[in-house]
N, C-alpha and C positions, 0 to 999 in steps of 0.2 A: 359235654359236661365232664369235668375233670373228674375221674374216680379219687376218693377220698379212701385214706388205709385207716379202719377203726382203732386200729394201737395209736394212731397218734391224736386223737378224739378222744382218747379216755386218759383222763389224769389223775393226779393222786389222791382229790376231792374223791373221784368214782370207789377208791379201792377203798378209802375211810371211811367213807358212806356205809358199804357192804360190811366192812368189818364193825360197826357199829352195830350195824341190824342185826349180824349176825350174837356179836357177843350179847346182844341183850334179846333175844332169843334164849338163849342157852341160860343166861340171869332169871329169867325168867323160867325155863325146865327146872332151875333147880331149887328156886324160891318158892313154885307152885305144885311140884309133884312131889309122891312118898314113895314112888316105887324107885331101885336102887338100879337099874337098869336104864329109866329113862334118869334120873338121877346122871348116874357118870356118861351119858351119852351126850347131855349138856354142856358138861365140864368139858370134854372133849371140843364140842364146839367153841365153847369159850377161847380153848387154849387154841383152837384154830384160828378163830377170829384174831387172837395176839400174832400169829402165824402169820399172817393177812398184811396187818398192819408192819412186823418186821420188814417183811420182804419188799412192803411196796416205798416205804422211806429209803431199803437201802438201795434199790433201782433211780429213787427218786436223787439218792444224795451222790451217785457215783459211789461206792462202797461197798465192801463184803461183810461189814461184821451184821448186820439186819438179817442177811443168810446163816451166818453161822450161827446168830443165836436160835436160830431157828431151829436148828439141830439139837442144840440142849432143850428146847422146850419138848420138840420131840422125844425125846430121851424120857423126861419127867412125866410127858402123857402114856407113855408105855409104861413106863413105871405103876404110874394109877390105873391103869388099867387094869393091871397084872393084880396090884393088891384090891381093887376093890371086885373084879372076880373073885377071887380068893375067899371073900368076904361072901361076897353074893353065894354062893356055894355051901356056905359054910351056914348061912341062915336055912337057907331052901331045904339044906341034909336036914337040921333041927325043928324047923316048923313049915316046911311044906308051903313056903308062901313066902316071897321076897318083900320086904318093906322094911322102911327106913327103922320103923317102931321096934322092931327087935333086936334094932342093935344093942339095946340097954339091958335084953337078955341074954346075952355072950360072957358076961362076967364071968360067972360063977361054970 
């Protein structure tokens, strides 16, 4: 029986598949939950699953740019990262409890 190599068994159906599930997972964390933790832990996947979907068109098309953008998105997930810690912190110092609801008391 001829061994089969599973990289060439999976194709770009598989990686869109995954990246679909995944981003609507994560559309889903952030449409159904109020805490700001699982909150930006979504968004994260989300921008993973675009992560997903870059890399596996630009294997698919012969090409680097699907890679490189993949670096800017990484860029911008660190970025919200960065500020929506910042944020989370900054509610928790004030009321002892992270959720989406207080953000409308940081005004003042």
């Amino acid at each position: 029986m001829p061994e089969t190599n599973i990289l060439t068994t999976i194709g770009l159906e598989h990686y869109l598949v995954l990246s679909a599930v995944l981003f609507s997972m994560g559309m889903a964390g952030v449409l159904l939950r109020r805490n700001l933790i699982v909150l930006l832990m979504s968004i994260e996947l989300m921008l993973n699953a675009v992560n997903i979907s870059f890399v596996a068109f630009s294997k698919y098309n012969n090409n680097i740019e699907g890679q490189i953008m993949v670096f800017f998105v990484m860029t911008i997930a660190a970025a919200e990262a960065a500020v929506g810690l910042a944020l989370a912190v900054s509610i928790f110092k004030r009321f002892k409890e992270v959720n989406i609801r207080f953000f409308e008391h940081l005004k003042g």
